[in-house]
C-alpha positions in Angstrom: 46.1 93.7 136.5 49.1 93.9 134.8 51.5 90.8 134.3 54.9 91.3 133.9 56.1 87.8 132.6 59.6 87.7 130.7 60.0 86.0 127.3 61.9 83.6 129.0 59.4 82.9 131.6 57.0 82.1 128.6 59.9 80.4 126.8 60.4 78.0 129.5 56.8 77.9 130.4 55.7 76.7 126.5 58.4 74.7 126.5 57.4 72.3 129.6 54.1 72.3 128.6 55.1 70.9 125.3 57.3 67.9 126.9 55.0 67.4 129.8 59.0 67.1 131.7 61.3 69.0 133.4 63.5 67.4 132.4 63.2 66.9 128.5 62.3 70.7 128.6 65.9 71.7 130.2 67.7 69.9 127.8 65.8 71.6 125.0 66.5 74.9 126.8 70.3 73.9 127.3 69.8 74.9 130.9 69.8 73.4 133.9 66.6 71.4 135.7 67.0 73.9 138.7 67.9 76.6 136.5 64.5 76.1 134.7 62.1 75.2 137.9 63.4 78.2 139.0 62.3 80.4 136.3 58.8 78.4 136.2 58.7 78.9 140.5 58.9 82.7 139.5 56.7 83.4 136.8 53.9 81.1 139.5 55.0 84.0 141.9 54.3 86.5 139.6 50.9 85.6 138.5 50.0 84.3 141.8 49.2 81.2 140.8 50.4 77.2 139.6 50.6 76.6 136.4 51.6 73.1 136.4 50.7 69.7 138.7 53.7 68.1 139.4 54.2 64.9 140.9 57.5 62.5 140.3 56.0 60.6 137.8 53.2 63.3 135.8 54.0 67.0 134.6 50.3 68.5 133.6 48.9 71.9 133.2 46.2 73.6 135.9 43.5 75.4 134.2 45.3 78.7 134.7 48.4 76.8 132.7 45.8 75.7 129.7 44.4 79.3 129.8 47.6 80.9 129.7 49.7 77.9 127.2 48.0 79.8 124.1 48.6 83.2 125.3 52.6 82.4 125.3 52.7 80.9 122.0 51.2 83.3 120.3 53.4 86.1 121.6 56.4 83.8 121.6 55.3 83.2 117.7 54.8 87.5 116.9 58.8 87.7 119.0 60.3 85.5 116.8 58.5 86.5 113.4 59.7 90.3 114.6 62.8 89.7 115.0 63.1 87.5 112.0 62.1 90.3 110.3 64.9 92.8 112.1 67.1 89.8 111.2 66.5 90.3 107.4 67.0 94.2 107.3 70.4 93.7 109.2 71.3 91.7 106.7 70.3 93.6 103.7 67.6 91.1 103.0 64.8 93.5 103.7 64.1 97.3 103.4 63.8 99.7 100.6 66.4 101.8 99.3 65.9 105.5 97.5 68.4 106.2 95.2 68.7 109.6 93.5 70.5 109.6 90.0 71.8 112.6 87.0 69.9 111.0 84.7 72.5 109.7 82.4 73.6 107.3 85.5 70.0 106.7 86.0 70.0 105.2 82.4 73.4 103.7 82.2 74.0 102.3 85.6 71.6 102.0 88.1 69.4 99.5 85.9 72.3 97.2 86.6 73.2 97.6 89.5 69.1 97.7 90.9 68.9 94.0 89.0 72.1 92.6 90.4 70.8 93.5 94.2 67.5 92.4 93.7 68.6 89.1 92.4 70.4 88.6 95.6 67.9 90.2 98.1 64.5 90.2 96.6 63.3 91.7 99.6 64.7 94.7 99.1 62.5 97.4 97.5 63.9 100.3 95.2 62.8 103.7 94.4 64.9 105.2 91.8 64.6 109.3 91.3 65.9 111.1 88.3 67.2 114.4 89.0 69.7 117.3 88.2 72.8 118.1 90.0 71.3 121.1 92.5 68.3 119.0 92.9 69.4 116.0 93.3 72.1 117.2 96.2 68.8 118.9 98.1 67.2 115.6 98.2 70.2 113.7 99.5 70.7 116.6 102.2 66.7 116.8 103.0 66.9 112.9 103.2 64.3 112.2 100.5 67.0 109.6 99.2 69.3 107.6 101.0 72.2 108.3 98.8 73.1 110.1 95.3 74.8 109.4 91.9 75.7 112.7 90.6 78.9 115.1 90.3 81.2 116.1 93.1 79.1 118.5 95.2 81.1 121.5 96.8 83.6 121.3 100.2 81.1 123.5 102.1 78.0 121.3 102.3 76.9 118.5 104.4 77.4 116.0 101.8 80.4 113.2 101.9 81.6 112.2 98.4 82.7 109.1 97.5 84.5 108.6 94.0 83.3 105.9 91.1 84.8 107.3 88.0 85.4 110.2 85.4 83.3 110.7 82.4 85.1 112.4 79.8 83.3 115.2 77.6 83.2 115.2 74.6 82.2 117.7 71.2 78.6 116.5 70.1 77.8 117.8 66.3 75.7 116.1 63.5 77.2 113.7 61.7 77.6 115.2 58.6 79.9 117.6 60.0 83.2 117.9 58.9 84.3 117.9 62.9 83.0 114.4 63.0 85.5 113.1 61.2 88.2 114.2 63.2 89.9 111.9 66.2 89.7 115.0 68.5 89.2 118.3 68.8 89.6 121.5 70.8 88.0 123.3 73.0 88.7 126.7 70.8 85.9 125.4 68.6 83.2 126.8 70.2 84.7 130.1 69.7 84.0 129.8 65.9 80.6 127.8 65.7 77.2 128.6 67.3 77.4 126.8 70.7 74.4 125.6 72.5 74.4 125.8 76.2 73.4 123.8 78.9 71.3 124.3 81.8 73.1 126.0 85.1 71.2 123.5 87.5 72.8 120.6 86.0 76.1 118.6 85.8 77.3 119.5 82.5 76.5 123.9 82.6 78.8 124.7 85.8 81.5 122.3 84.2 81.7 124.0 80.7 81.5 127.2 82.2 84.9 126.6 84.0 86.3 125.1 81.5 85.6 128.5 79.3 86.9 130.5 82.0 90.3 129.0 82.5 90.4 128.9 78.4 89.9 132.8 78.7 86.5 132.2 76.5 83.1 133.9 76.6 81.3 131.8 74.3 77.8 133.0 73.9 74.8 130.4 73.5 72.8 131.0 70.5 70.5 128.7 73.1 70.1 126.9 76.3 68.4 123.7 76.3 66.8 122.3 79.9 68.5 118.9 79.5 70.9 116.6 77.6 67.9 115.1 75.5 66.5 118.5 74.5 70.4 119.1 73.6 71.0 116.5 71.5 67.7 117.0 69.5 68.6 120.6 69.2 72.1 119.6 67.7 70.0 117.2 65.2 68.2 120.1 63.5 71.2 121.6 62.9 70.9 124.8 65.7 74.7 124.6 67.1 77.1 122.1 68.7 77.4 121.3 72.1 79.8 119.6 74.7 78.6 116.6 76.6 80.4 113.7 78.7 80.6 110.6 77.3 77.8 108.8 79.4 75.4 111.5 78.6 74.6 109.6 75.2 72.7 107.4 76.7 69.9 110.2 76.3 70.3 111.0 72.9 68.5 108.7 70.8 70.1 110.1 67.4 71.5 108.1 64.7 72.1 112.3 63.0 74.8 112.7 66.3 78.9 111.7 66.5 81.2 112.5 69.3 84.5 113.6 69.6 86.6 113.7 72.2 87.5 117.0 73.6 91.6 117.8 74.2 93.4 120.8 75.2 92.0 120.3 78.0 90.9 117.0 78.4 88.3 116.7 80.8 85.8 114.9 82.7 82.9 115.1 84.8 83.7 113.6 88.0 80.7 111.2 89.1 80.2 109.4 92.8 78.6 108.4 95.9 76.8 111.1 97.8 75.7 111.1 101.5 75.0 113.3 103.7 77.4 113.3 107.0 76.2 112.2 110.0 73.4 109.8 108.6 73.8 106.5 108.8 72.8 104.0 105.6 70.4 101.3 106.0 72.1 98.2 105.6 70.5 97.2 102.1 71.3 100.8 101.1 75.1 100.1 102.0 74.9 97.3 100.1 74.3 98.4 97.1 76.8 101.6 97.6 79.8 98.6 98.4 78.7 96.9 95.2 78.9 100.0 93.6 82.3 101.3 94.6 83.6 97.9 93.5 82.6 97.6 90.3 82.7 101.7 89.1 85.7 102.8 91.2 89.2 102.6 90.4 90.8 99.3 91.8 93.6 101.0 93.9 91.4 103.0 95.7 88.0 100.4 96.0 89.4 99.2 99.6 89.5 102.7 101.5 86.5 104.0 99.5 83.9 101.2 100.4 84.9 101.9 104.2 83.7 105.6 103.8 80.8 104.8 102.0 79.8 103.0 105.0 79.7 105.4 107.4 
């Protein structure tokens, strides 16, 4: 037999069974006596029998009422403790949220801004990945994280980008080089020195190569290191000098390293907010993007961009 009693049948039900009255249980209710020997007359109907002896002076439960009174708390207790729970993760309270991150962002930023959230909602839990640019865009498109940190991916993917700042590059050499000295320096320097390249599947590689192309350079790598640490450690033994944005330091752990800004051009390595179009954040995830964009993002634009990231 299947019994299809609604939460506020069992509502009502608990309720008068706790006040042994009609009509101390309709005030609690904030409904009306008839309104709530109404609901009780229906849910008798339903399971075919009483469930409370009434007279005008005494309100008690039959035996079906006692047998059925612990029944409806319990799932009146589970309802509420559910939706409690859906409660929190609309609020950002709850959930856990899977950031992807270049991995100088991963090191200079997300620490921060992982504490900061978790202070507030320390239900939230975080998974933070390290990745390269190509990489790191798969995962956000495959939804193996709910949003990236990393460079601005191409017009012809899936991905909306949402702007935080620029992170200007720089010329990394030892520090007992004569360039190190200087205030700045350009990029026809790597025309004359051994230059060491970076990897094609990061940030940085794709970046210097256009920059070399627009200066009319070829400069050939005397090597290619895998990542901005292996870089910086190959600069320290003296094999070549590389270009690297400013945040990328953060992985060098090298008191042998200076560097110089890069002019003529200047430029910069554009970093934001990826999602991927069409999937929604969860609510603790959009937190943490809003709390991003308005602390990373340029203050003209913070307004318009924390609306996209939202979407």
């Amino acid at each position: 037999m299947r019994v299809n009693l609604t939460l506020q049948q069992l509502e009502a039900f608990a309720q008068v069974a706790a006040d042994a009255s009609f009509r101390t249980a309709a005030k609690a209710l904030r409904v009306s006596q008839p309104a709530l020997s109404r609901t009780i007359r229906l849910a008798e109907e339903t399971l075919g029998t009483r469930l409370f002896d009434r007279d005008t002076r005494h309100v008690g439960l039959t035996p079906a009422g006692e047998e059925l009174l612990p029944i409806a708390r319990r799932i009146l207790q589970e309802f509420n403790s559910a939706f409690s729970e859906l409660s929190q993760f609309l609020d950002g309270r709850r959930g856990h949220v899977t950031v992807a991150a270049l991995p100088s962002v991963g090191v200079a930023i997300l620490p921060g801004a992982v504490a900061k959230l978790h202070q507030q909602h320390p239900g939230v839990g975080f998974t933070l990945e390290e990745a390269l640019a190509k990489p790191l865009l798969t995962m956000v498109d495959q939804g193996l994280a709910d949003f990236g940190i990393t460079v601005k991916p191409r017009a012809d993917t899936r991905l909306r980008y949402t702007h935080l700042f620029d992170d200007p590059f720089g010329l990394v050499c030892r520090r007992d080089d004569p360039l190190a000295k200087l205030d700045s320096v350009s990029w026809k320097v790597f025309a004359s020195r051994p230059f060491l390249g970076s990897s094609s599947l990061g940030s940085v590689g794709p970046i210097l190569d256009a920059v070399f192309l627009r200066q009319g350079m070829e400069p050939t790598p005397v090597f290619k290191y895998p990542s901005i640490a292996v870089g910086g450690a190959m600069v320290a033994e003296g094999l070549g000098i590389t270009a690297l944005p400013k945040l990328s330091l953060q992985l060098i752990a090298s008191d042998q390293l200076a560097w110089v800004p890069l002019q003529r051009p200047m430029t910069h390595r554009q970093i934001g907010v990826v999602t991927r179009i069409g999937r929604s954040l969860s609510p603790a995830a959009a937190i943490m993007v809003r709390q991003l964009v308005e602390e990373l993002s340029p203050p003209a634009q913070r307004g318009s961009l924390a609306k996209a990231s939202a979407k």
